[in-house]
Legacy VTK file of the C-alpha trace (Angstrom):
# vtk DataFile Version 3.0
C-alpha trace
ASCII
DATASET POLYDATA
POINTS 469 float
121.243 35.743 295.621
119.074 35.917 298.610
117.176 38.141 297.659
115.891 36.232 295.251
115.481 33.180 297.404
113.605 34.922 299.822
111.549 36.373 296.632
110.753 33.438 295.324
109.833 31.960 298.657
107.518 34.268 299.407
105.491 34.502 295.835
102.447 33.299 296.294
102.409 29.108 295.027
106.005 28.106 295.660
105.333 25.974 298.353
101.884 25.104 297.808
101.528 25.005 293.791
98.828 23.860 292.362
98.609 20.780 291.575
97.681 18.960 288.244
94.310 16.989 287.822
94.439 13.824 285.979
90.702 12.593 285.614
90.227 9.360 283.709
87.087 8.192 282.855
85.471 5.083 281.269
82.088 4.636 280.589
80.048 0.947 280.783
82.487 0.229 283.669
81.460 -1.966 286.306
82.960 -2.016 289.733
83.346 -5.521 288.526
85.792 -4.868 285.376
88.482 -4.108 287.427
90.858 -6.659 288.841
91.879 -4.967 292.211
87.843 -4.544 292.554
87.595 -7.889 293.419
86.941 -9.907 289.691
89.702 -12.262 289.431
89.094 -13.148 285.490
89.642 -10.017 284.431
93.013 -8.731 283.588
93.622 -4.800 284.566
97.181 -4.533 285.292
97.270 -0.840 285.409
94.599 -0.171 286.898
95.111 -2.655 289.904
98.791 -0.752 290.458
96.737 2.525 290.683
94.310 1.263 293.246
97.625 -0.265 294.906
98.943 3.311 295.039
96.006 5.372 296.121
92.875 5.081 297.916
89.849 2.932 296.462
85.745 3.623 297.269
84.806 0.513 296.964
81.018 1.692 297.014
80.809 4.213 294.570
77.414 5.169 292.891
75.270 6.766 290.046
72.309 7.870 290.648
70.773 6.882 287.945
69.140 8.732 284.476
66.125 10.003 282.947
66.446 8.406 279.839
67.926 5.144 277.939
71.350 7.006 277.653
72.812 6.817 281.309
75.778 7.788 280.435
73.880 11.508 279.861
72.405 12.150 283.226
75.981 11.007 284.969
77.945 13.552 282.619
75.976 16.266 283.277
75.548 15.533 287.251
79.511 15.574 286.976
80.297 18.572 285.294
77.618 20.644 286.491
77.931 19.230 290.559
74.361 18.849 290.857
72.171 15.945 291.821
69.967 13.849 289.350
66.651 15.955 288.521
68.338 19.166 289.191
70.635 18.104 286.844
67.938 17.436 284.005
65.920 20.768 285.091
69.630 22.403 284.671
69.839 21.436 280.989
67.987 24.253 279.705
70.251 27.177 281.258
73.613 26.066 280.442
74.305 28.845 278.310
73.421 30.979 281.331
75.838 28.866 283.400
78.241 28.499 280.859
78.540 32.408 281.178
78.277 32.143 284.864
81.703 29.653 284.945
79.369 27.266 286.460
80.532 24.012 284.489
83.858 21.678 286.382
86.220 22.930 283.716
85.234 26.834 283.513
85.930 26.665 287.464
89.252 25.273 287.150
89.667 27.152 284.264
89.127 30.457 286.067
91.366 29.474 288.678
94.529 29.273 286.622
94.341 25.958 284.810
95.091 24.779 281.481
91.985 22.739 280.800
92.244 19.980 278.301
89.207 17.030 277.604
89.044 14.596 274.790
87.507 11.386 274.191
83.067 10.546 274.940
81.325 14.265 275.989
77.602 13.567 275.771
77.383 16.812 277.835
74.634 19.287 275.850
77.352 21.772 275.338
79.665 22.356 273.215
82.857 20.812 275.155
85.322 23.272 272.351
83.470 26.099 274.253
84.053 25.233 278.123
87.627 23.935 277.680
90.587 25.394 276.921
91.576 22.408 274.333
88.889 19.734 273.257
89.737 17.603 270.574
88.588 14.468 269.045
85.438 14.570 270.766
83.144 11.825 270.639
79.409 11.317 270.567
77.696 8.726 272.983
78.871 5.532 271.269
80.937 4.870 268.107
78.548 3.820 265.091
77.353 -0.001 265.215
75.765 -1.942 262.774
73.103 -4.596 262.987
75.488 -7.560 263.104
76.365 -6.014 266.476
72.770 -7.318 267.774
70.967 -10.675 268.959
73.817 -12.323 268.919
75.524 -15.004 268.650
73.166 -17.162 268.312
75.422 -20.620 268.625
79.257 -21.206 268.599
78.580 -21.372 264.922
77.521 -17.765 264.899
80.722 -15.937 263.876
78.745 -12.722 261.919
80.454 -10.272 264.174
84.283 -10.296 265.440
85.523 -7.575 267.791
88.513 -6.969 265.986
86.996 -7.055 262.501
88.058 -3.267 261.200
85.397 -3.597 258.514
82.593 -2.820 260.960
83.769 0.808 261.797
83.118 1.481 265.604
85.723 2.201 267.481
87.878 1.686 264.262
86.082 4.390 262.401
89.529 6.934 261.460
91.521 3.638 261.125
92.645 3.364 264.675
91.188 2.087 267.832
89.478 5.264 270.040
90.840 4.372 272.942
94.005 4.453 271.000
93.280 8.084 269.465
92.702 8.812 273.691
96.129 7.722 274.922
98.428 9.190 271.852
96.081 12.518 272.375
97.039 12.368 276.490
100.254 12.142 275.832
100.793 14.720 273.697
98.929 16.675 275.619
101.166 16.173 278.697
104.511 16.968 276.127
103.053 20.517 275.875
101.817 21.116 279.822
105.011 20.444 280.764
106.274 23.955 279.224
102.954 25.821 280.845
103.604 27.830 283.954
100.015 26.746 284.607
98.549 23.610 286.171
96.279 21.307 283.991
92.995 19.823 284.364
92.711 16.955 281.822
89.172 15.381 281.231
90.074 11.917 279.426
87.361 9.725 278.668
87.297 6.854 276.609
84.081 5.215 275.457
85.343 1.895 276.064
84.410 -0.305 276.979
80.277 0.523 276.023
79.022 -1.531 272.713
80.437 -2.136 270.268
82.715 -3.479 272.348
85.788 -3.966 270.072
89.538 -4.805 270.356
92.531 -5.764 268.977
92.439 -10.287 268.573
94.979 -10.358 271.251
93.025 -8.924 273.555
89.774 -11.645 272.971
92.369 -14.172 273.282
93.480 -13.095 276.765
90.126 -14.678 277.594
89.352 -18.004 276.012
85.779 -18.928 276.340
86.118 -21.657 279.013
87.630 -19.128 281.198
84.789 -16.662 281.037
82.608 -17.869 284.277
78.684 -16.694 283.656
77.754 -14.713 286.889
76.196 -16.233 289.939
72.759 -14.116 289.478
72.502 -15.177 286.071
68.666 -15.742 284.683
67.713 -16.893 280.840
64.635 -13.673 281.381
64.021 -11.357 284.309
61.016 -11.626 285.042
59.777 -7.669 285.296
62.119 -6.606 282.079
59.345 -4.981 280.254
57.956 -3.097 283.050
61.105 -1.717 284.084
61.828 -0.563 280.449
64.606 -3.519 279.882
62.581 -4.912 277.489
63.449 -6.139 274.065
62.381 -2.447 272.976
65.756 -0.892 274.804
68.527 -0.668 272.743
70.847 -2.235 275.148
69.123 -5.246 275.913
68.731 -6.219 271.994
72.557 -7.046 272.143
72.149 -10.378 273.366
69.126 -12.643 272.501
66.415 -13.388 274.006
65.859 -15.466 276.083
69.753 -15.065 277.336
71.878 -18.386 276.943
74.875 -18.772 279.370
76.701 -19.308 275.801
75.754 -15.621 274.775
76.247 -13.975 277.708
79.812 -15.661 277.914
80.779 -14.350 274.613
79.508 -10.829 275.499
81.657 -10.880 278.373
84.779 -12.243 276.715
84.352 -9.238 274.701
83.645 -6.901 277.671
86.967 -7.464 279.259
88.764 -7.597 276.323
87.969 -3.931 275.462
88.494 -3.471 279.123
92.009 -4.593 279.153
92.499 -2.859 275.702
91.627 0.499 277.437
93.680 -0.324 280.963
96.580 -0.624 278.436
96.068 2.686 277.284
96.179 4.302 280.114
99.135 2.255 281.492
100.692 4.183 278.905
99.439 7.805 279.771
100.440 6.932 283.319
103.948 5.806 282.130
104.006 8.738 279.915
103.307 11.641 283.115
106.175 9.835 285.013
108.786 9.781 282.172
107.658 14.162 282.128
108.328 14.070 285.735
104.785 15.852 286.233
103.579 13.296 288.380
105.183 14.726 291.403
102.394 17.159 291.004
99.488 15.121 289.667
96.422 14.082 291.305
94.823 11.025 289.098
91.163 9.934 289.089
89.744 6.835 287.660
86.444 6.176 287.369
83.293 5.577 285.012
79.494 6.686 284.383
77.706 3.923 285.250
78.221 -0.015 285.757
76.530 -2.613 283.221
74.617 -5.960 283.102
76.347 -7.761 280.900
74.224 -10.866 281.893
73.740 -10.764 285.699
69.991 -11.143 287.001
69.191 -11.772 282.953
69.886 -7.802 281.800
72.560 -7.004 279.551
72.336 -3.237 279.841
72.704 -0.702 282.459
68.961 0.718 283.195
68.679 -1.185 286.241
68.873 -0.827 290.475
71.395 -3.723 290.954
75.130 -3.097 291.988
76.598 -4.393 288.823
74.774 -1.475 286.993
75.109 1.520 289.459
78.679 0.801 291.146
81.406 1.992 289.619
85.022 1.863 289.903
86.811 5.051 292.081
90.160 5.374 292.773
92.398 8.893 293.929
96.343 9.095 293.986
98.582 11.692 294.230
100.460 13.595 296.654
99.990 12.741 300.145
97.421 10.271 299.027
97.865 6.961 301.284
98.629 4.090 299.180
96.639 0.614 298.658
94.067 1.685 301.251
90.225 1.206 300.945
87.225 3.229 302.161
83.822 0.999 302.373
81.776 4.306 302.681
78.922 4.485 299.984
79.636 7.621 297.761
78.744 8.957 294.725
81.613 9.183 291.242
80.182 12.721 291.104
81.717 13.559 294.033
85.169 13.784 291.738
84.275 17.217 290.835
84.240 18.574 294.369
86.752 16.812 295.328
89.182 18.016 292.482
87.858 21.686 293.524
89.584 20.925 297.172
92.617 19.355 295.868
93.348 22.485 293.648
91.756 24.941 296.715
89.004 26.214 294.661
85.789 26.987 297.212
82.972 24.968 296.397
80.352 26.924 294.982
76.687 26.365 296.545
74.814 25.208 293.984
77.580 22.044 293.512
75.216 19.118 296.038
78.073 16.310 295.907
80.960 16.763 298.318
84.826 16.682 298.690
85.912 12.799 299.301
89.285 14.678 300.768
88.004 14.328 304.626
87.369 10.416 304.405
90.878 9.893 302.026
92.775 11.908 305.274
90.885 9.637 307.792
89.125 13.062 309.165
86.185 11.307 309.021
85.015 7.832 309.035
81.028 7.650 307.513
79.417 9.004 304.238
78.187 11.961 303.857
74.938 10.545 302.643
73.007 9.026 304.606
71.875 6.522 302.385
72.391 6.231 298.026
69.489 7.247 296.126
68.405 5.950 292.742
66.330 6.176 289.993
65.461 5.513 286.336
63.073 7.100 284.493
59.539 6.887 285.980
60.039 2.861 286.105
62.452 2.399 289.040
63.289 3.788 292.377
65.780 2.712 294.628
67.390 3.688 298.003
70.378 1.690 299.914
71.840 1.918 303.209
75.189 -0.237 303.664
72.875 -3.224 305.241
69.544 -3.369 302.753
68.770 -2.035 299.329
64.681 -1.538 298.205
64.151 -1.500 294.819
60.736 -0.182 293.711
58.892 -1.267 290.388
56.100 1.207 289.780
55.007 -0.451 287.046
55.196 -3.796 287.841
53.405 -3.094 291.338
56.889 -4.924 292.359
59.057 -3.675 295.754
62.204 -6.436 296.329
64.405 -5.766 299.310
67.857 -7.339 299.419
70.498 -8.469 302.383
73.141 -6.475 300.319
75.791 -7.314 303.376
75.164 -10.892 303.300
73.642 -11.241 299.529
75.961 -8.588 297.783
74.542 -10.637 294.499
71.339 -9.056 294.915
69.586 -13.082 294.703
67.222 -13.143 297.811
64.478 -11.171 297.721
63.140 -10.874 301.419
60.222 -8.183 300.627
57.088 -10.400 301.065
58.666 -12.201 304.218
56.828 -11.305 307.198
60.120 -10.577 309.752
61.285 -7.962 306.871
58.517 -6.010 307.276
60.189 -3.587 309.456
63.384 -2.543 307.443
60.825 -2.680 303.878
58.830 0.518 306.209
62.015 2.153 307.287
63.611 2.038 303.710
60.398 3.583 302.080
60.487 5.893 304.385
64.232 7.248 303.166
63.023 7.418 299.825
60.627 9.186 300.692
62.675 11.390 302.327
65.039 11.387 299.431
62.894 12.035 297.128
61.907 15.204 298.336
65.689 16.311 298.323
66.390 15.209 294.897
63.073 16.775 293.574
61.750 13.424 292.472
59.250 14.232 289.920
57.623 10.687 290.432
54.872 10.111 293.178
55.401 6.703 294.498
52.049 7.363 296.692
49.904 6.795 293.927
51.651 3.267 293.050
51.813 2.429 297.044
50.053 4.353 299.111
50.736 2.063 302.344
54.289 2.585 301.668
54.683 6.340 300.471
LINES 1 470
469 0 1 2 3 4 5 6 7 8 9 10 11 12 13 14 15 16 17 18 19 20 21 22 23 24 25 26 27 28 29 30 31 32 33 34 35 36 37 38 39 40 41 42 43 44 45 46 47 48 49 50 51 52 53 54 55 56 57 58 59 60 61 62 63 64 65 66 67 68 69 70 71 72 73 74 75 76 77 78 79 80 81 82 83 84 85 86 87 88 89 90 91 92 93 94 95 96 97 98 99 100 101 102 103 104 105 106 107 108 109 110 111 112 113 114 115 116 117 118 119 120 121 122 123 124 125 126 127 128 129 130 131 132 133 134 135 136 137 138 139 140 141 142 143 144 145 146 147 148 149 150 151 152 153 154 155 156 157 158 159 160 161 162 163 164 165 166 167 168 169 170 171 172 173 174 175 176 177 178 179 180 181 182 183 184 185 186 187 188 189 190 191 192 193 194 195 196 197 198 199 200 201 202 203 204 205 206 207 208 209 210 211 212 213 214 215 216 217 218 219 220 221 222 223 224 225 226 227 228 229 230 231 232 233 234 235 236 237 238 239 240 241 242 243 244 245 246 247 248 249 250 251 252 253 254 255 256 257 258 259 260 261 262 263 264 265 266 267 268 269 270 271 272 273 274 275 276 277 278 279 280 281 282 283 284 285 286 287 288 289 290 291 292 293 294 295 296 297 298 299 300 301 302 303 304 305 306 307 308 309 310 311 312 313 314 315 316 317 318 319 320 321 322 323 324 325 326 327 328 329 330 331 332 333 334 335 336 337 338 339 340 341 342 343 344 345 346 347 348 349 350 351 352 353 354 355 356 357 358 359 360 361 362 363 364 365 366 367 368 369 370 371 372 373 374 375 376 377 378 379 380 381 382 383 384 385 386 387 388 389 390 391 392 393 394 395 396 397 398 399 400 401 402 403 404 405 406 407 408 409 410 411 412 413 414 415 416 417 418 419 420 421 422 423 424 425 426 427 428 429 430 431 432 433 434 435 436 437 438 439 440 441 442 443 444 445 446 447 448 449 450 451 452 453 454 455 456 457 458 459 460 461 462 463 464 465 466 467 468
């Protein structure tokens, strides 16, 4: 009998298993759509008990993309741990890395997890061929139709209704996706439970992204008069077409132009209906990995791709520098993870991946640029590994922000705005052309510059500004 206490004792793992990584991900989600987050109108009751039980980055970034789709350069700077360009450039050899073990799942895979991912991909590999189980695996955005678009155009305009099954979407198969996502988790977590191995579980819902659809309760949750329309909001923004938001981008077409505080209040009704739709969902995958008992042993990760517009400064999409477009929701729980605690530190959501890689004590490989979030969650360090955020889309926006200023830089529009993001976190006051700001517009170009050169920037800013760059 002791024998065989001392032998299990001693095999490798019985004290310090492995533990399981939850990793739920959204996509559209603002730091705004969450409750806990600071957005008072929107209802997230799961979500707010996770923050309440874990630690929450409140400044949590995307870099940015390379083309219309977001959503691709985030996914592939998350699975592949490397930063924006490098990222695109990378695109090309992932069969060669794919072979390597290179991609977030084939590393946890090779160290003795049971990988599992279904729901939104958008990765340019074949997920069925990186994971152990993939299924139900969905493209960038369920199928809309035009009804979806320029609208509504009054209170009498009643052409599309989210929960109208009629229009496919999300309600293509007959039920809801983010549906198909929690039933899948859960059965999912029925089998792990009789695996000797840990799991990694990639979940990722397309909600809430266009067409945003829900059940009618959902839309009722938030009757029109409730629905506030944001502080920043503008009927155009003024350099829309030379940043690419244009009527051209698909995105921006949802709504008309020029925006009406009637239209944007209706999108939004919308947008936190799906949101709450989806928060439901994974109330009940949560509920699910207690009733298993597996959440002794589970790490959980919430977070999304990229923010959205959804009327603020006049934008409806997410190609854009502001904070309600790059900042996302982040929140870690688990074992040993303090509870309801914040960190203000600006990161980025790809630094999930290496921090997962810690949590399961799996070496970072060199080539992965984000970094573990594991030292500032166990208060072993206080500041950011970055120095500042970095961001960019396409050749028509650069931006770089410290925790006191943000520059945004319009190529294009021969356009640089600096913002008081401490003291004007709506991003109102632009303070570029005023003489006493002259100072911090220098020493901000001057980071870009500098992180521009790290990232690999393809785009030279010198030929735009030359005083500046």
């Amino acid at each position: 009998m002791y024998f065989f206490l001392i032998l299990l004792i001693l095999t490798p793992g019985f004290i310090d298993a492995q533990p399981n990584i939850l990793f739920i991900f959204a996509d559209d989600q603002t730091y705004l759509g969450v409750n806990a987050m600071g957005n008072s109108e929107v209802i997230t009751p799961n979500l707010d008990k996770l923050a309440n039980s874990g630690v929450t980055f409140t400044h949590t970034y995307n870099m940015g993309g390379w083309n219309g789709a977001v959503c691709v350069a985030s996914r592939a700077m998350l699975n592949t741990g490397r930063f924006i360009w490098h990222a695109r450039n990378s695109e090309k050899n992932y069969p060669k890395m794919k072979e390597d073990g290179q991609f977030w799942s084939l590393l946890m895979q090779n160290a003795g997890y049971d990988t599992y991912m279904t729901g939104k991909w958008h990765v340019k590999q074949d997920a069925k061929t990186i994971f152990n189980t993939a299924i139900d695996i969905r493209p960038g955005m369920p199928a809309s139709v035009p009804e979806a678009y320029n609208r509504p155009q009054s209170s009498a305009d009643t052409t599309w209704l989210p929960w109208q099954k009629k229009r496919g979407g999300f309600w293509q198969g007959g039920k809801h996706w983010s549906e198909v996502v929690g039933d899948n988790a859960i059965q999912f977590l029925d089998s792990a439970k009789l695996s000797k191995n840990p799991f990694f579980m990639y979940l990722a819902f397309n909600a809430p992204h266009d067409p945003r659809q829900s059940p009618k309760k959902y839309v009722d949750m938030y009757p029109l008069e409730n629905v506030a329309v944001p502080e920043n909001f503008m009927d155009l923004y003024p350099y829309k077409d030379a940043i690419g938001c244009g009527a051209e981008l698909r995105d921006e077409k949802l709504a008309p132009f020029p925006r009406t505080a009637y239209s944007i209040k209706v999108h939004r009704q919308e947008y936190y209906a799906i949101i709450t739709h989806m928060d439901e969902q994974i109330g009940r995958i949560i509920s699910h990995l207690k009733e298993t008992g597996q959440d002794k042993n589970t790490y959980i990760l919430f977070s999304a791709d990229h923010g959205l517009s959804v009327g603020h400064h006049g934008l409806v999409g997410k190609q854009n520098m502001f904070d309600h477009s790059m900042r996302v929701p982040l929140v870690v729980v688990g074992p040993n993870i303090p509870g309801n605690e914040k960190r203000d530190m600006q990161v980025y959501l790809q630094d999930v991946m290496a921090t997962t890689l810690d949590l399961a004590g799996i070496e970072k490989p060199q080539y992965v640029e984000f970094n573990s979030l594991m030292p500032a969650i166990n208060n072993d360090v206080k500041s950011s590994p970055y120095s500042e955020i970095y961001g960019a889309y396409i050749n028509l926006q650069r931006m770089v922000r410290n925790e006191k200023y943000k520059l945004i830089v319009y190529p294009e529009a021969d356009k640089i705005l600096l913002f008081d993001v401490e003291n004007d976190p709506e991003e109102i006051y632009d303070l570029a052309e005023k003489p006493e700001y002259k100072k911090v517009v220098k020493e901000l170009a001057e980071r870009l510059k500098q992180q521009q050169k790290l990232m690999d920037d393809p785009l030279n800013l010198h030929s735009y500004f030359p005083e500046l760059f």
